[in-house]
C-alpha positions in Angstrom: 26.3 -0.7 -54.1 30.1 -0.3 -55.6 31.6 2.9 -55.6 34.9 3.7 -56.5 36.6 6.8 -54.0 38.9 9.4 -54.5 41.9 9.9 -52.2 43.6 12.7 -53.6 47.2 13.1 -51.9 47.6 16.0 -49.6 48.4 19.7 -51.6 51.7 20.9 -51.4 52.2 23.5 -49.0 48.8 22.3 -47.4 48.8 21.9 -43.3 50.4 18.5 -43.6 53.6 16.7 -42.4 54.6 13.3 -42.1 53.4 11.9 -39.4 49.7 13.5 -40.1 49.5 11.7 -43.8 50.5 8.7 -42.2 47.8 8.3 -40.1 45.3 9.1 -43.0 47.2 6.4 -45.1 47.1 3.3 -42.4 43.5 2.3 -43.8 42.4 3.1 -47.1 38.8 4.4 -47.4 36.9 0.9 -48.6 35.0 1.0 -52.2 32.0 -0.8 -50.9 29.1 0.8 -48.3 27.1 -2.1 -47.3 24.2 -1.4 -44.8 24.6 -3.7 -41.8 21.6 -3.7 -39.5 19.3 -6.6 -39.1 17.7 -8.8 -36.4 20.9 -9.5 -35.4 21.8 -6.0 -34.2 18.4 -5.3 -32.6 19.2 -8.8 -30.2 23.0 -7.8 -29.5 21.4 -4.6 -28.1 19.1 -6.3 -25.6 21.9 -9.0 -24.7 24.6 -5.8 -24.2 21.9 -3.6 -21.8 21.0 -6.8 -19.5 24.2 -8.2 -19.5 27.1 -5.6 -20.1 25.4 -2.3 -18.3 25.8 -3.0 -14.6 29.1 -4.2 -15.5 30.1 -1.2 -17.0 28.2 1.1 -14.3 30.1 -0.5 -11.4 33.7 -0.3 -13.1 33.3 3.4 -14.0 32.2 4.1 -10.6 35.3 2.2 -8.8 38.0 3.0 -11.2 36.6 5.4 -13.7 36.6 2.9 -16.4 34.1 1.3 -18.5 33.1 -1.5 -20.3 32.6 0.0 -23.6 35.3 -2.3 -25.2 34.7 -5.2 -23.5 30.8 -5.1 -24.0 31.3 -4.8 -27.5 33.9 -7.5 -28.3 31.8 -10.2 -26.0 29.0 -9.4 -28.0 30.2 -9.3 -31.2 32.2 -12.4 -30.5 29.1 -14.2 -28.9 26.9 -13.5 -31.8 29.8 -14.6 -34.4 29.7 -17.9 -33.0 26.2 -18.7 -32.6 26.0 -17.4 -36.5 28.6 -19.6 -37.2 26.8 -22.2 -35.9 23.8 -21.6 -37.8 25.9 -22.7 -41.1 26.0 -18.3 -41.4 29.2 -16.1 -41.6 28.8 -12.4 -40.7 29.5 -9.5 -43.0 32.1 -7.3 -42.2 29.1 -4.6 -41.9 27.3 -6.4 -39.6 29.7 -6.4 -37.4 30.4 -3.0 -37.2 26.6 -1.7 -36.9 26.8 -4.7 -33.7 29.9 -3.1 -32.6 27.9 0.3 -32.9 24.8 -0.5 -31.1 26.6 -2.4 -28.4 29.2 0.4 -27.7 25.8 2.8 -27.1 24.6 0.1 -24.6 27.6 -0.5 -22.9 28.4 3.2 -21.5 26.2 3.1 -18.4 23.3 5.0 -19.8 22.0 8.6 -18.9 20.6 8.2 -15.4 24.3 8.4 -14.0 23.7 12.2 -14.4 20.8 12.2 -12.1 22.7 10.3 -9.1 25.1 12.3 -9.3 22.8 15.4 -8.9 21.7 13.3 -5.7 25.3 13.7 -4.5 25.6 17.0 -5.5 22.9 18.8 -3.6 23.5 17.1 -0.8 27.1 17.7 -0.9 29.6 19.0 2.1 30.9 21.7 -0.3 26.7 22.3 -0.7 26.0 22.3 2.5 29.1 24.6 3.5 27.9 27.3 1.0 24.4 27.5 1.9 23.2 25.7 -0.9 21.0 23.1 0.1 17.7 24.9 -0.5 18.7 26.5 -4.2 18.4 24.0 -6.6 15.3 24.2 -8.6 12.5 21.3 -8.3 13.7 20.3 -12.2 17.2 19.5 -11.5 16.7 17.5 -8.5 14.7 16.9 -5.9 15.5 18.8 -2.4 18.4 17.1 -0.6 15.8 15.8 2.5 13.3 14.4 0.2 12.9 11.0 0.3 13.8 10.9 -2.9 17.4 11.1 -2.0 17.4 10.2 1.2 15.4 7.3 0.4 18.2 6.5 -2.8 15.0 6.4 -4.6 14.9 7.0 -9.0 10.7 5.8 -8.7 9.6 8.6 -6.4 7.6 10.8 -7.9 9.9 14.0 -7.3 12.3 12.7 -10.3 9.3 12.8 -12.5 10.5 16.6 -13.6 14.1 15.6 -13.9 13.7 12.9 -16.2 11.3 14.6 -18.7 14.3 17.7 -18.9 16.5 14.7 -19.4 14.7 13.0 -22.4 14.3 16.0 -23.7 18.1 16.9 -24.0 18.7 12.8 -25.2 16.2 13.5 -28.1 17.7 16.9 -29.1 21.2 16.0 -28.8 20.5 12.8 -31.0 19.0 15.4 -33.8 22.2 17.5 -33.0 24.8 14.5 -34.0 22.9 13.9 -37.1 22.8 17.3 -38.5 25.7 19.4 -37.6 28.1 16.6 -36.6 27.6 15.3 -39.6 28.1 18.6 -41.2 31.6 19.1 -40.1 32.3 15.8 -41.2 31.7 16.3 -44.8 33.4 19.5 -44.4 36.9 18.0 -42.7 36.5 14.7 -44.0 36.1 15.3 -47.8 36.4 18.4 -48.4 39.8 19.2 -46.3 40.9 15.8 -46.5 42.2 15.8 -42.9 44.2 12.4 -41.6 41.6 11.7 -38.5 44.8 10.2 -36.6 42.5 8.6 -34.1 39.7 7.4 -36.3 42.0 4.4 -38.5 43.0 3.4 -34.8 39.3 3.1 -33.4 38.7 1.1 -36.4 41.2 -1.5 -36.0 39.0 -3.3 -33.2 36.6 -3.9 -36.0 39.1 -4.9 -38.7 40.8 -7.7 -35.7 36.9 -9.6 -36.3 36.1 -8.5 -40.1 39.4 -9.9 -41.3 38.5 -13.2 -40.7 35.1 -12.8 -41.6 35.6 -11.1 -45.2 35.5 -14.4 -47.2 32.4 -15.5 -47.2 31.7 -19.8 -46.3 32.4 -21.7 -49.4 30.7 -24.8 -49.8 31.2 -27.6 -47.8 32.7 -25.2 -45.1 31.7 -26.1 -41.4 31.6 -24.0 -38.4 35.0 -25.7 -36.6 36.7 -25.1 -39.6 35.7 -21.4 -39.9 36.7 -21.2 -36.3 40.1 -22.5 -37.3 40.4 -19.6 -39.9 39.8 -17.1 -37.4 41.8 -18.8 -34.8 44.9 -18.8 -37.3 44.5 -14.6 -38.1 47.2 -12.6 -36.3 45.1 -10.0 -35.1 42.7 -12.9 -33.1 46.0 -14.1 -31.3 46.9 -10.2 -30.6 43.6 -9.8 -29.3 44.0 -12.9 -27.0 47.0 -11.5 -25.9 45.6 -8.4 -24.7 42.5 -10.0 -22.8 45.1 -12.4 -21.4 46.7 -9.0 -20.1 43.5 -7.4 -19.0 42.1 -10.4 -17.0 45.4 -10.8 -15.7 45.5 -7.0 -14.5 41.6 -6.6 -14.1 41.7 -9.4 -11.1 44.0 -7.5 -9.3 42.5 -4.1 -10.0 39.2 -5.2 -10.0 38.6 -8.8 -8.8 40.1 -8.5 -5.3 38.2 -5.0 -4.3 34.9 -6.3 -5.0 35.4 -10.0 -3.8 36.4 -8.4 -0.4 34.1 -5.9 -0.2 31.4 -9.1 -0.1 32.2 -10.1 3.4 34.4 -7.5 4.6 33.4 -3.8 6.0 36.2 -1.7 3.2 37.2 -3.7 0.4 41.3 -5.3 0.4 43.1 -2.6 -3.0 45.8 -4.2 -4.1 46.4 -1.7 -6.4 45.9 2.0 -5.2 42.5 3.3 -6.6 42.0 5.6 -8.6 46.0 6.7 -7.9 49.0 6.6 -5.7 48.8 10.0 -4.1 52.3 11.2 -3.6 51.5 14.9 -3.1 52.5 15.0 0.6 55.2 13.0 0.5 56.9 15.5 -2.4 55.7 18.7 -0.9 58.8 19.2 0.9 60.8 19.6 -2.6 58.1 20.1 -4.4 55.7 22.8 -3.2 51.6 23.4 -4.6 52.4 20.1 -7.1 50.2 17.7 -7.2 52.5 14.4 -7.6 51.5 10.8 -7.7 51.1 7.6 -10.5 48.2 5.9 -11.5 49.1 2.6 -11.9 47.1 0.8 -14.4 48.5 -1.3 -17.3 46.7 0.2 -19.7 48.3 3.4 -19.9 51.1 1.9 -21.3 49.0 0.3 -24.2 47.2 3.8 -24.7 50.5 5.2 -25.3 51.6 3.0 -27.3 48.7 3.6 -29.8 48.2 7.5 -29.1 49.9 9.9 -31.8 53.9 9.8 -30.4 54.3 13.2 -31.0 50.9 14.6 -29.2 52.0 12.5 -25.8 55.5 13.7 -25.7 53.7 17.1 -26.1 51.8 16.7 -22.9 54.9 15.1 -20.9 56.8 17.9 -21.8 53.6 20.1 -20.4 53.3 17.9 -17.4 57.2 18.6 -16.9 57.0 22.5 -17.5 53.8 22.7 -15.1 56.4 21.4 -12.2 57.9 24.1 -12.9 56.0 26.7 -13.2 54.3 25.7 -9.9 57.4 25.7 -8.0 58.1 29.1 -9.1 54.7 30.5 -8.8 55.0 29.1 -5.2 57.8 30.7 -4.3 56.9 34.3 -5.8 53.5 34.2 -3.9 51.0 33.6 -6.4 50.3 30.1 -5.4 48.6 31.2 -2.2 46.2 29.4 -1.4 48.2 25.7 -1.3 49.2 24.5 1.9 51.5 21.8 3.5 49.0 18.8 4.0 46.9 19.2 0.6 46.3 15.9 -1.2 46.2 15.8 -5.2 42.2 16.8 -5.1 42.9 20.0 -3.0 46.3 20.9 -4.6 44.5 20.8 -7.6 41.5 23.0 -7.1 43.9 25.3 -5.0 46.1 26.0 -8.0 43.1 26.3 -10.8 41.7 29.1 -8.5 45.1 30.7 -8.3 46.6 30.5 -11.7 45.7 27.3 -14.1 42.2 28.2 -14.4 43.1 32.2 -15.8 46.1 30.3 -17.8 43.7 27.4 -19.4 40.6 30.2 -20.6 44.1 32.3 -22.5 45.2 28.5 -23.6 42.0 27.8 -25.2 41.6 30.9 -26.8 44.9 31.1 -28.6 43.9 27.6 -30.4 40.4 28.5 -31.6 42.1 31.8 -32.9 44.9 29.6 -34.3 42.3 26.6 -35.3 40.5 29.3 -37.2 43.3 30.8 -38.8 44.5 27.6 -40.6 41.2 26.6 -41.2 40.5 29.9 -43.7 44.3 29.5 -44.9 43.9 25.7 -45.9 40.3 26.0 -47.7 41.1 29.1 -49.3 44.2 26.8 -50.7 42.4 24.0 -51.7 39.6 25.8 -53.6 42.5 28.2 -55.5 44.1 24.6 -56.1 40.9 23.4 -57.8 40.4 26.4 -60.1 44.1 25.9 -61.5 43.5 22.1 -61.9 40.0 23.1 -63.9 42.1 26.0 -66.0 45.0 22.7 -67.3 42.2 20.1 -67.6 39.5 22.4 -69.0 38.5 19.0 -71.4 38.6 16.7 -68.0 35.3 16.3 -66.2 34.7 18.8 -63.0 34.7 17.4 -59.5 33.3 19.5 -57.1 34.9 19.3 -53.8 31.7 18.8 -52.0 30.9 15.8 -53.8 30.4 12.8 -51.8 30.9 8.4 -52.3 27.7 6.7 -53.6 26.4 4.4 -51.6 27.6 6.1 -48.2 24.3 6.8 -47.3 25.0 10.4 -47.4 22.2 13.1 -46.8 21.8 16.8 -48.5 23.5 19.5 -46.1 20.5 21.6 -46.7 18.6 19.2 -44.4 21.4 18.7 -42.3 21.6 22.3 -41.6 17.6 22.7 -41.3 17.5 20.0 -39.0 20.5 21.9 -36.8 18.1 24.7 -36.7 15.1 23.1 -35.5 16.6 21.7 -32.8 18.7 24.7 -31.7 15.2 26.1 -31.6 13.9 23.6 -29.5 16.8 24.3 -27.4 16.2 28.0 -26.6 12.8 27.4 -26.2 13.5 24.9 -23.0 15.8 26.7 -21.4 14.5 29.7 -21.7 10.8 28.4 -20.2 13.0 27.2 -17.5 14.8 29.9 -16.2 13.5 33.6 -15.4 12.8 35.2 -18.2 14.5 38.5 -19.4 15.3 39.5 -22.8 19.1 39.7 -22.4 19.2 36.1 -21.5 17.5 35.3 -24.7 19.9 37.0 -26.7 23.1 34.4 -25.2 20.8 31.7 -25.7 20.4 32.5 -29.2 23.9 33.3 -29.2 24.9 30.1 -28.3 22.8 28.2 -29.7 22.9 29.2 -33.5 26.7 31.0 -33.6 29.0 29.7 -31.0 27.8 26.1 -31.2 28.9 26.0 -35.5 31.6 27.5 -34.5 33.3 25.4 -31.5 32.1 22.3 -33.0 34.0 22.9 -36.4 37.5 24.0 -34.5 37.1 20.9 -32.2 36.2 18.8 -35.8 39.7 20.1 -37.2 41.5 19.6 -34.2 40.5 16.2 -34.1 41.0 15.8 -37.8 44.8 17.0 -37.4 45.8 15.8 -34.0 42.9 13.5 -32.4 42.9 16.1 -29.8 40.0 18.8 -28.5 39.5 22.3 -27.1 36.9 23.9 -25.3 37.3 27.7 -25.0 36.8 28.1 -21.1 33.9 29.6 -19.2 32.4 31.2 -22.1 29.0 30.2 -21.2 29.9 30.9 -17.3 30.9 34.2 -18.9 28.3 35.1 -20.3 25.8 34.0 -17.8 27.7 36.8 -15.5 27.4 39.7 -18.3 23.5 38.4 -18.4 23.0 39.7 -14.6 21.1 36.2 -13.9 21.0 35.9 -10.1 20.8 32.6 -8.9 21.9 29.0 -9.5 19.4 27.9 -12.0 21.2 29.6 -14.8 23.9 26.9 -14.4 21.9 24.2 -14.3 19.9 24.5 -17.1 20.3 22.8 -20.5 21.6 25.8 -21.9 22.5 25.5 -25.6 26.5 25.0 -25.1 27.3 22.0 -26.8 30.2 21.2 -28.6 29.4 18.0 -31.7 33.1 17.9 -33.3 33.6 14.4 -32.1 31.1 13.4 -34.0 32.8 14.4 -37.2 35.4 11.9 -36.0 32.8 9.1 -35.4 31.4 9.5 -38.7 35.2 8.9 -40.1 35.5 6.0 -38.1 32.6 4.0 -39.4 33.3 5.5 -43.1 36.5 3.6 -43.0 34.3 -0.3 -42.0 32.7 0.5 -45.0 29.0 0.5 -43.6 26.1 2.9 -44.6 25.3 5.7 -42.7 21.7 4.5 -42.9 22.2 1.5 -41.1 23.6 3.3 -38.5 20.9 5.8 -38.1 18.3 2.8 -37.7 20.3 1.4 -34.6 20.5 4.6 -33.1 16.7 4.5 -33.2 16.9 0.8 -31.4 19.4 2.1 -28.6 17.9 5.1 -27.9 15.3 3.5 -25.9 17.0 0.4 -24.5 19.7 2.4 -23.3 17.1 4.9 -21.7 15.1 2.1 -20.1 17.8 -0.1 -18.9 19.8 2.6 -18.0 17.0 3.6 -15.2 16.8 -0.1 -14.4 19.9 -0.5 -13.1 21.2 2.9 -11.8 18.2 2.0 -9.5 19.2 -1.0 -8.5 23.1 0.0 -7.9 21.7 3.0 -6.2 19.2 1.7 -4.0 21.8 -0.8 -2.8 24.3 0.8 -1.5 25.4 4.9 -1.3 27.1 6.8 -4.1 30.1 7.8 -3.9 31.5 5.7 -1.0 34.5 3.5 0.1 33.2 0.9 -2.1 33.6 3.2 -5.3 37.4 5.3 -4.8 37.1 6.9 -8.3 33.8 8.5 -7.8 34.5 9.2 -4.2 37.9 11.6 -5.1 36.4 12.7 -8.5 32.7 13.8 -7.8 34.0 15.7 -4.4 36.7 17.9 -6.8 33.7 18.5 -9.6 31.1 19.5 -6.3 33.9 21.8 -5.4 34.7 23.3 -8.9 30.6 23.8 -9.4 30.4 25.5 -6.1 33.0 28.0 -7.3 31.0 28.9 -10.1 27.8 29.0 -8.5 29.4 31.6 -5.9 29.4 33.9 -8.8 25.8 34.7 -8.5 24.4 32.9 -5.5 23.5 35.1 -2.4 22.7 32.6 0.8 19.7 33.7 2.7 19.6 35.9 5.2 22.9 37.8 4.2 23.7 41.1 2.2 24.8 40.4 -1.6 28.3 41.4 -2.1 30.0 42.7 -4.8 30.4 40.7 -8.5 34.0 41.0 -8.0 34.0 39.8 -4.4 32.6 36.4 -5.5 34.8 33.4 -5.5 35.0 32.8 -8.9 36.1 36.2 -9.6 38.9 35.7 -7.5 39.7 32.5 -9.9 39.9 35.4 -12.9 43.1 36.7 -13.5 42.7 38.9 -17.3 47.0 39.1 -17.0 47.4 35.2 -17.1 44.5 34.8 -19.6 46.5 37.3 -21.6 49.9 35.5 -21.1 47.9 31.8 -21.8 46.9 33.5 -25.3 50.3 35.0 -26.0 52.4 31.6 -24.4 49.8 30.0 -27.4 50.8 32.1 -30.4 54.2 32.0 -29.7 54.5 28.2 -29.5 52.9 27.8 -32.3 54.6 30.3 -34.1 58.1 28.8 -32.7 56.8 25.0 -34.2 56.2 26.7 -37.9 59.5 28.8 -37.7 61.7 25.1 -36.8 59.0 22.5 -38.8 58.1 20.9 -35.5 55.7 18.2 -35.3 51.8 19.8 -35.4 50.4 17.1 -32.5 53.8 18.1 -30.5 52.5 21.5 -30.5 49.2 20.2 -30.0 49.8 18.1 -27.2 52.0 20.7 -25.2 49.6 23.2 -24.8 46.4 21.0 -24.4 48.9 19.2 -21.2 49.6 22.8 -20.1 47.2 23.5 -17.0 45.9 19.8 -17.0 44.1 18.6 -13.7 45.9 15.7 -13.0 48.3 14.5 -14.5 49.0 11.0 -12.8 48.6 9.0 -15.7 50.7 11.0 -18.1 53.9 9.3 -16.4 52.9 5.3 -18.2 51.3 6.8 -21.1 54.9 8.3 -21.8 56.3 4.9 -21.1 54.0 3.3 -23.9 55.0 5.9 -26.4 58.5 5.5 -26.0 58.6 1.7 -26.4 56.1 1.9 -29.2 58.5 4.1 -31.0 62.1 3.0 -30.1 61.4 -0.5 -30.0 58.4 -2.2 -31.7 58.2 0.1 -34.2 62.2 -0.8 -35.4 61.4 -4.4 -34.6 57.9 -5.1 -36.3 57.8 -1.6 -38.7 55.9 1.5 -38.3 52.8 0.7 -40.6 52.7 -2.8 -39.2 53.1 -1.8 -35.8 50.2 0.9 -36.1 48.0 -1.3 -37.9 48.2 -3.8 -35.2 48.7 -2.2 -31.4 45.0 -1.3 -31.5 43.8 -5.1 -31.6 45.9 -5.7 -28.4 44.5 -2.8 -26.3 41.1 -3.4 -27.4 42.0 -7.1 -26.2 43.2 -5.7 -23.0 40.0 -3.6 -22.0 38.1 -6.9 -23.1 39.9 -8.6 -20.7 39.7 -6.0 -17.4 35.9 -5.5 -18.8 34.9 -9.3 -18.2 36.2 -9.3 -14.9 34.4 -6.5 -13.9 31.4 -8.0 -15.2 32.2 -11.4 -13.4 32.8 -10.2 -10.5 29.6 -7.5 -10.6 27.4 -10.2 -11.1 28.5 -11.2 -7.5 27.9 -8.0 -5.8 24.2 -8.0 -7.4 23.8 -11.4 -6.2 24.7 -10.4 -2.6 22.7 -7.5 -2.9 19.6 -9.0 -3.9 19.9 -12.0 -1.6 20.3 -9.7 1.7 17.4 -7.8 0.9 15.0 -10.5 0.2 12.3 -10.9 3.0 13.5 -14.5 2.9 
């Protein structure tokens, strides 16, 4: 189906500036919604979950990475050639629903959260609290069952687990396709925001489509289609950057696992997942955490991020050295000391100042998020009823109209369908948890207020800046003022869920020019594979060898700060055995809750904001300053800076801006092609070693 769409410029004196309209203006929204999904998609999703998970599992685990890029790109690439082969090119659309359905196979799947609960009960921060014995039997199982001390997903004690599990898969999936979608209409086409990020995530598509828009004329054969695609500049851009990645990825990658085959600790060439310079500063540079993570790709991600949200954050990262400094020396830093590591100096500081700071932070940008929201919509609908008094003759558009042929849905159902499943929500966690009619009233709280709510400011934030907020410890706040006692409160599936990403997503794909239909029916195919092979091989990974350990650095530093910053929370309401509960505001996370600095986060918030309106500074500068401000850490802000800067003062001049922004994507989707298929490569030989030594043969 044809449909011609209207991209009305942006209003004058409407929350705009340059740089935001540019990014709404690299890719034009396409005229033609084609739906996409075939056999072909349904195949590239079994190929991706055998082939592309365990890759993907292991590389998340050792550097925090994954192979969602390079899954996708093999696949796609895989299945354009065997099409190719059969005398068939493949439709732009295609294409993208494969890329779509591959990239939902490729991120490791859902059972990750259920290791991790393995580690997490059985802890040393756990253990040191008195822990061990609290968590309920639908969580996890207890920390000296063999469950987990067998490594064990098939014993029978997960069986409770898993069900809470699918059941929070099968809501959330109703969740994305009700009120994300929601918000999308609402920023999308009604607000007309730019999406920075979404014409960026789309130029991985566009690097295969734009060989594969003119369809095989007759007489065309499969070499010389291959030499059409071979000769596109975005194909040799993307060689480029898997030439890069594999380059990088062997050394990142390739050489940790390859050693860790015969030797006791794996050889890291390159420090994993940083170089830890906190001690070595300390001297100078007291209660900062200091150090560089040194991967390659940070300076391609800066090179395609917004320029003026990273300078933001580097100016953040600079101003929290500070700040630091100076809270040290004026005692309210207390609790770092000479010898912490980048994981300690971290949680140290969040309990002492960042974590009071980031909850006054996040406030000031929902209230500021909100504000602009009214201010721009009241704007745009007083814009439409002068347009309708000077063309009274000229046929009405209403502002909620949509494309034909998008494979758009009626909000009413949208909205109904938000409200069953909210429903379902409450009604899980509240058979879960002991029941009292005060907890009922946050769960419906959350549920059908705060969730709209959070979810549209994070869709605008995105929409302006391709950045996101979360207002901090509300739902920890509210499960204090409930009186709950007990850690169960925390770890049920309580209704807090924030779907203003999703807004994004649906941009993303709107710009491919595929049907939202077609994307709906391959959700319905990954749902399940991912589920199933998902359980297959965290079992497998798991059952081999213990998680986190030497073998996997990233999950080793990372999991021990989250066990420590759950434990803190926890504190709040659990009373170990055998001892005399104290006070609310003796607990430790009271002690993390500073109202002053909250205040002075919230205030620090208006007034930069209201400084970047008063001098016409760039909105993701703002943007990107006070999201860096309090930001755990920062090691990687240092190349991402580096990326920007060259980006800007140097390709940009040399190649041109819309040029340059049209193609950087293609090479760092190139580049994580390129790490990714090491990673696999070299995962294939740890399962092979794995299975071999424990064969009876």
């Amino acid at each position: 189906m044809t449909t011609t769409t209207n991209n009305p410029k942006p209003a004058p004196g409407s929350l705009r500036d340059q740089d935001l309209q540019q990014y709404r203006d690299v890719l034009e929204t396409p005229k033609l919604f084609t739906d996409g999904f075939g056999w072909s998609t349904v195949t590239g999703v079994l190929f991706c979950g055998l082939i592309m998970m365990p890759g993907s599992i292991y590389l998340g685990l050792m550097s925090g990475g994954n192979m969602g890029a390079a899954a996708t790109w093999v696949t796609v690439i895989l299945f354009t050639e065997v099409m190719r082969r059969a005398l068939k090119t493949p439709t732009r659309q295609e294409l993208v629903v494969l890329l779509y359905a591959a990239g939902g196979m490729a991120s490791g799947g859902v059972f990750a959260a259920l290791v991790h609960r393995a580690y997490l009960v059985s802890s040393a921060p756990v253990r040191d609290t008195g822990m061990r014995d609290a968590f309920p039997s639908w969580f996890a199982p207890h920390p000296d069952s063999p469950a987990i001390l067998g490594r064990n997903l098939l014993h029978p004690e997960w069986l409770a687990p898993i069900g809470v599990l699918v059941a929070m898969i099968l809501i959330g999936f109703l969740s994305k396709w009700t009120l994300g979608y929601f918000f999308f209409r609402l920023t999308s086409d009604v607000e007309r925001l730019p999406f920075p990020m979404a014409p960026i995530a789309a130029q991985g598509t566009m690097a295969l489509a734009e060989s594969d828009d003119k369809p095989a004329a007759d007489g065309d054969d499969p070499l010389r289609l291959r030499k059409r695609a071979s000769g596109s500049p975005r194909w040799r851009l993307f060689t480029l950057g898997t030439s890069l990645g594999i380059a990088f990825g062997l050394l990142q990658v390739g050489v940790p696992v390859i050693t860790g085959l015969f030797l006791e600790k794996p050889v890291f060439l390159v420090p994993t997942p940083w170089w830890d310079t906190t001690t070595v500063t300390e001297g100078f540079l007291p209660a900062v955490a200091t150090g560089l993570v040194l991967d390659l790709g940070l300076v391609l991600l800066g090179m395609v991020l917004p320029y003026w949200a990273v300078i933001g954050t580097a100016l953040a990262v600079v101003a929290m050295l500070v700040i630091n400094v100076s809270l040290h020396h004026t005692g309210v830093l207390t609790r770092w000391q000479p010898g912490m590591d980048t994981i300690n100096t971290t949680f140290a500081n969040n309990i002492d100042f960042w974590m009071s700071f980031g909850i006054g932070t996040g406030l000031g940008i929902t209230i500021v998020s909100v504000f602009q929201t009214v201010r721009d919509v009241r704007k745009k609908l007083r814009e439409n009823r002068v347009q309708r008094v000077a063309f009274e003759s000229a046929p009405r558009r209403s502002i909620w109209a949509t494309p034909p042929g998008r494979g758009d849905f009626p909000l009413w159902l949208a909205l109904a369908g938000y409200l069953v499943t909210a429903t379902a929500t409450v009604a899980l966690s509240y058979s879960l948890l002991p029941q009292n009619t005060t907890l009922l009233l946050f769960l419906i709280f959350f549920a059908f207020v705060y969730n709209p709510l959070i979810s549209y400011v994070n869709a605008r934030l995105l929409g302006i800046s391709g950045q996101s907020v979360d207002i901090p410890f509300v739902k920890e706040t509210a499960f204090l003022l409930s009186g709950a006692k007990g850690i169960g409160i925390w770890l049920a599936p309580i209704p807090v869920e924030n779907y203003g990403g999703q807004a994004q997503a649906f941009r993303v794909n709107e710009l491919t020019g595929v049907s939202f239909r077609s994307l709906l029916k391959a959700d319905l195919v990954v749902l399940p594979a991912s589920f199933i092979f998902s359980f297959i091989f965290w079992a497998f990974i798991w059952g081999s060898s213990p998680i986190p350990s030497a073998a996997f650095p990233w999950a080793q530093a990372q999991w021990e700060l989250g066990a420590k910053n759950s434990v803190l929370l926890y504190s709040s309401t659990y009373t170990p055995p055998g001892q005399t509960e104290r006070a609310f505001a003796d607990s430790q996370f009271m002690q993390a809750i500073h109202p002053t600095t909250i205040g002075a986060g919230a205030v620090a918030t208006f007034v930069l904001f209201g400084l970047g309106s008063l001098f016409s500074l760039p909105t993701m500068l703002i943007y990107g300053f006070v999201r860096g401000l309090g930001v755990g850490v920062p090691h990687a802000v240092p190349l991402e800076l580096a990326g920007a800067l060259a980006g800007r003062y140097y390709f940009q001049r040399k190649y041109g801006t819309t040029n340059y922004l049209r193609n950087i994507p293609t090479v760092l989707a190139g580049y994580f092609t390129g790490v990714g298929l090491v990673a696999m490569a070299t995962m294939a030989l740890r399962f092979i070693q794995s299975a071999v030594s424990s064969s009876p043969l």
